[in-house]
N, C-alpha and C positions, 0 to 999 in steps of 0.2 A: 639479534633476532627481534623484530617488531611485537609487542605487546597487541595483540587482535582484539582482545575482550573490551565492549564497552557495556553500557549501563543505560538500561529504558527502565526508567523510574524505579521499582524493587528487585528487577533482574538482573542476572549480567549474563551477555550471551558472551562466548567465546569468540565471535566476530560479526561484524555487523550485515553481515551479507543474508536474505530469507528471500521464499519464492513471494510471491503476490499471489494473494488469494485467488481462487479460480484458472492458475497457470500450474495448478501445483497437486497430484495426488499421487497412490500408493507404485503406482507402474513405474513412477520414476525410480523407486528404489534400485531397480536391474540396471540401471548406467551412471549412477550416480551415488556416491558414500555420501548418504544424506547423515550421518554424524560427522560431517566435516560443516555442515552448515550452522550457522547463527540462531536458529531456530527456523522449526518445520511450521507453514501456518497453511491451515485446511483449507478445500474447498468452502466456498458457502455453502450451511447447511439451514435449512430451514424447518420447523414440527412438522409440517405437514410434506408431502409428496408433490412433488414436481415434476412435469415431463417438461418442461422447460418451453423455450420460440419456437414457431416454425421453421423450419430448413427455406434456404440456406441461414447459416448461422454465423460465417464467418467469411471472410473476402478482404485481399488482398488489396492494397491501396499503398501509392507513392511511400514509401518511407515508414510504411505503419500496417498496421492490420483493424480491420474493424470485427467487433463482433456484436451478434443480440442472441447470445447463450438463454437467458432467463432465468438462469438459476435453477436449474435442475436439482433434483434433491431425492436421496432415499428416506429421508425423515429423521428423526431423532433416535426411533428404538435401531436403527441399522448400523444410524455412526457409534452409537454406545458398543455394541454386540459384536462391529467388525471391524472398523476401523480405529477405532481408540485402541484395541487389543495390537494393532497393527503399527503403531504408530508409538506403543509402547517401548518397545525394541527399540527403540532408538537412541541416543543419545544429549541430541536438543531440547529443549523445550518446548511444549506443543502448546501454538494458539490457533484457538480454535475460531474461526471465520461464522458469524450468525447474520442473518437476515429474518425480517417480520413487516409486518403492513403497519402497524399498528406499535405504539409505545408500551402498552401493556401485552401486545405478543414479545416485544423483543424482550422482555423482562422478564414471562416466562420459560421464553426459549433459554436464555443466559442462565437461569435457575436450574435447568434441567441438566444442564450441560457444563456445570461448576463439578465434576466428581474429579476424583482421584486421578491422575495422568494427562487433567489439564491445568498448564501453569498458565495462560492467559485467554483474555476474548477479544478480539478484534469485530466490532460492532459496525458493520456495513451499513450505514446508515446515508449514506450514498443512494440507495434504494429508493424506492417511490414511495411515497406515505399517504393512506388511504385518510388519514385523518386530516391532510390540507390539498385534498382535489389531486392527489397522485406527486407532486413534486414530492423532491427528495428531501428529509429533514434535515439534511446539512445543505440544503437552497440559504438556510435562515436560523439565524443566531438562534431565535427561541425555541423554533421547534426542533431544535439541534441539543439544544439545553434540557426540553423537554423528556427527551428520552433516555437522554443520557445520565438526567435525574430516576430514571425510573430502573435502568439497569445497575445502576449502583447503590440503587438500594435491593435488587436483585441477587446481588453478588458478591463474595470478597475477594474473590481474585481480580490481578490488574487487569487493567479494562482500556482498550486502545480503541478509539474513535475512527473510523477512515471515510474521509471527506471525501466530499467531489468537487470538482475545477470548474467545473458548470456555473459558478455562483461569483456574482462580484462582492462578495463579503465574505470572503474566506480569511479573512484577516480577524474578525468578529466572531466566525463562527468557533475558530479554533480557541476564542479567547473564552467564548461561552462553553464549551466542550470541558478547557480546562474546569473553571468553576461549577461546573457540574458531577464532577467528580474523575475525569478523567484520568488517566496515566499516561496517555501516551496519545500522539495524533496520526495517523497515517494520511501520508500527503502525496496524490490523491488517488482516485480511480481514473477510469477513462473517460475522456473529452466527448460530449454527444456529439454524432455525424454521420453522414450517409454518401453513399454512392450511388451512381445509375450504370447501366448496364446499357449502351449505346448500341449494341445488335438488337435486344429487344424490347431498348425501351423500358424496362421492370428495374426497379431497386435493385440492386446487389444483394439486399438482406433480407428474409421473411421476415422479418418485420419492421422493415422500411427503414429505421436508423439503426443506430446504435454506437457501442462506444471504439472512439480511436486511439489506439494503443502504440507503443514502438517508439521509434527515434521523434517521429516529428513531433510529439508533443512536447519535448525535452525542456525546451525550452520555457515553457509557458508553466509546468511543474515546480520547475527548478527555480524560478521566479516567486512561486507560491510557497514551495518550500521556508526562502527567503523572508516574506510576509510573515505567517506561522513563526516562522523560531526567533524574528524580531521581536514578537510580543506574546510567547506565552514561556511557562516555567517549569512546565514539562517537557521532554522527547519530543521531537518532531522524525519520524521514520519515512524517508525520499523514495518515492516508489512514479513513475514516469518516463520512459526510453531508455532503461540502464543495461546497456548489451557489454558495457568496457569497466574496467577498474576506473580510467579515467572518467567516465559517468558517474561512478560515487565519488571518487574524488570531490566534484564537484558539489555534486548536493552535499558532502558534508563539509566542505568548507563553507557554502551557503547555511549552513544552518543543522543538516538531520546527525542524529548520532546514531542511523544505523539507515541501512535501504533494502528495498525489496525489487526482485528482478521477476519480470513477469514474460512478456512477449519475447527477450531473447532468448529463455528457454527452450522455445520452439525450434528454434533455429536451432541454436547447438545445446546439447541436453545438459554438456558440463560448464554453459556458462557460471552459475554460480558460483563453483569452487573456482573458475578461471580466475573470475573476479577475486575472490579471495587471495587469492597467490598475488594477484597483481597490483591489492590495494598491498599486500606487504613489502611489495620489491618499490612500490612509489615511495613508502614512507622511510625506507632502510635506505635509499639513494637522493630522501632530504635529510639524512641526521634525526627520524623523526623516532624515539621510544617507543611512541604508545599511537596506534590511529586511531585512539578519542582525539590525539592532539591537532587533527583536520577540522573537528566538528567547531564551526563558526571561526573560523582562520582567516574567513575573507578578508581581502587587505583594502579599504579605500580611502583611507588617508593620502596617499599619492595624486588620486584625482582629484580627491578633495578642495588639496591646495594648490595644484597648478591653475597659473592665470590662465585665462581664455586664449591670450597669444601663443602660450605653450604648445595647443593642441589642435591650432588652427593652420592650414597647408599658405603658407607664404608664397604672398603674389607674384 
């Protein structure tokens, strides 16, 4: 029987399978044995109160789903009072998902939210930052660093970063994240984009874009992934189109030592544990002990050395 449990900087989950933040709260319990999973990780919560975008909020597109949620939120004294209590019961470890405008909000939110029954923060910093004209602080190495400086001196518990794909320095950013105190990188959120609605002419989404989720970005993730666990020396956790065993498979021989499933939840409620059973019958039917032994497996010495005639279709 395959060894499940891997290792994100001071933790070890029993297997690397977890929802994606914002795919993921208490209702799922009724169909799903969430102590089968890797660890439980929260909606984003935010101090303050949220009603979130306006409607519509989600729309269905080729291969994907779009959404512009906004981050709704009951606040800080609600997740303590009901959901934490809720979330106790269970078995995984609970990281808890935070969002703020600002480097010194997200610092006090992480502070508030450090009690008893949470083992991690996963820092959505993907978000829009009031402090550099709304872009998101992982746009850029510094203000990526900046914050991430400021939650870790907020907090002792491990502290996961989740970038966005939006940015062509995501290779910098995760290297500035590590040296700001990071533990872990979540790689990434959803790809900005938008739809029109050809009867009436109107966006798909109340609020004109938003983010693309599901299989087609898989690619372009899993790339990134790639970049990330090239060059930093923490956890890289593969979160982008993972509906299959064989979708982590992949991200973690690219690089992540654990992933996050998000949009195919929707579809079927017990993807994740599927995935689980399915990343252990890949490794048991390579000879594989342990599915840490996927993480960064990739093989390209092969291509490496073949000559150019090797690979080229003869005239």
């Amino acid at each position: 029987m395959t060894d499940m449990s891997v290792r994100i900087g001071g933790l070890t989950l029993a297997n690397p399978v977890m929802p994606a933040s914002g795919t993921f709260a208490e209702g799922l319990a009724g169909v799903v044995d969430l102590n089968r999973i890797g660890a439980l990780v929260t909606k984003t919560i935010t101090r303050e109160l949220r009603e979130g975008n306006p409607l519509p909020r989600v729309a269905e597109v080729a291969s994907g789903m779009l959404n512009a949620i906004g981050i709704p939120s009951k606040g800080v004294p609600y997740f303590l009072e009901n959901s934490l209590p809720f979330y106790r019961r269970f078995a995984p470890p609970l990281v808890v998902s935070i969002s703020a405008p600002t480097a010194e909000g997200f610092a006090r939110l992480a502070a508030e939210v450090s009690v008893p029954g949470v083992t991690a923060i996963e820092a959505n910093i993907s978000c829009p930052n009031i402090e550099e004209d709304g872009r998101a602080f992982a746009m850029r190495a510094a203000s990526a660093a900046a914050v991430m400086r400021k939650l870790r001196a907020a907090t002792a518990l491990p502290l996961w970063a989740k970038l966005t794909p939006n940015t062509g320095e995501i290779a910098e950013v995760a290297l500035a994240c590590e040296e700001a105190g990071a533990d872990a990188l979540v790689v990434a959120n959803t790809i900005l984009a938008m739809s029109i609605d050809l009867k009436t002419f109107r966006p798909r989404l109340g609020n004109v874009m938003g983010g693309l989720s599901g299989p087609a970005i898989k690619p372009i993730v899993l790339r990134q992934v790639y970049q990330c666990a090239r060059v930093a020396r923490i956890p890289v956790i593969g979160c982008g189109g993972i509906a299959t065993a064989e979708d982590a498979a992949e991200y973690m021989l690219a690089g992540a030592a654990a992933v996050q499933v998000g949009t195919a939840t929707f579809l079927q409620p017990n993807a994740m544990t599927d995935i689980i059973d399915g990343l252990d019958r890949f490794c048991a039917a390579r000879g594989m002990a342990s599915v840490a032994e996927l993480t960064g497996a990739l093989r390209r010495e092969e291509t490496q050395d073949m000559q150019l005639s090797e690979v080229m279709p003869t005239p």
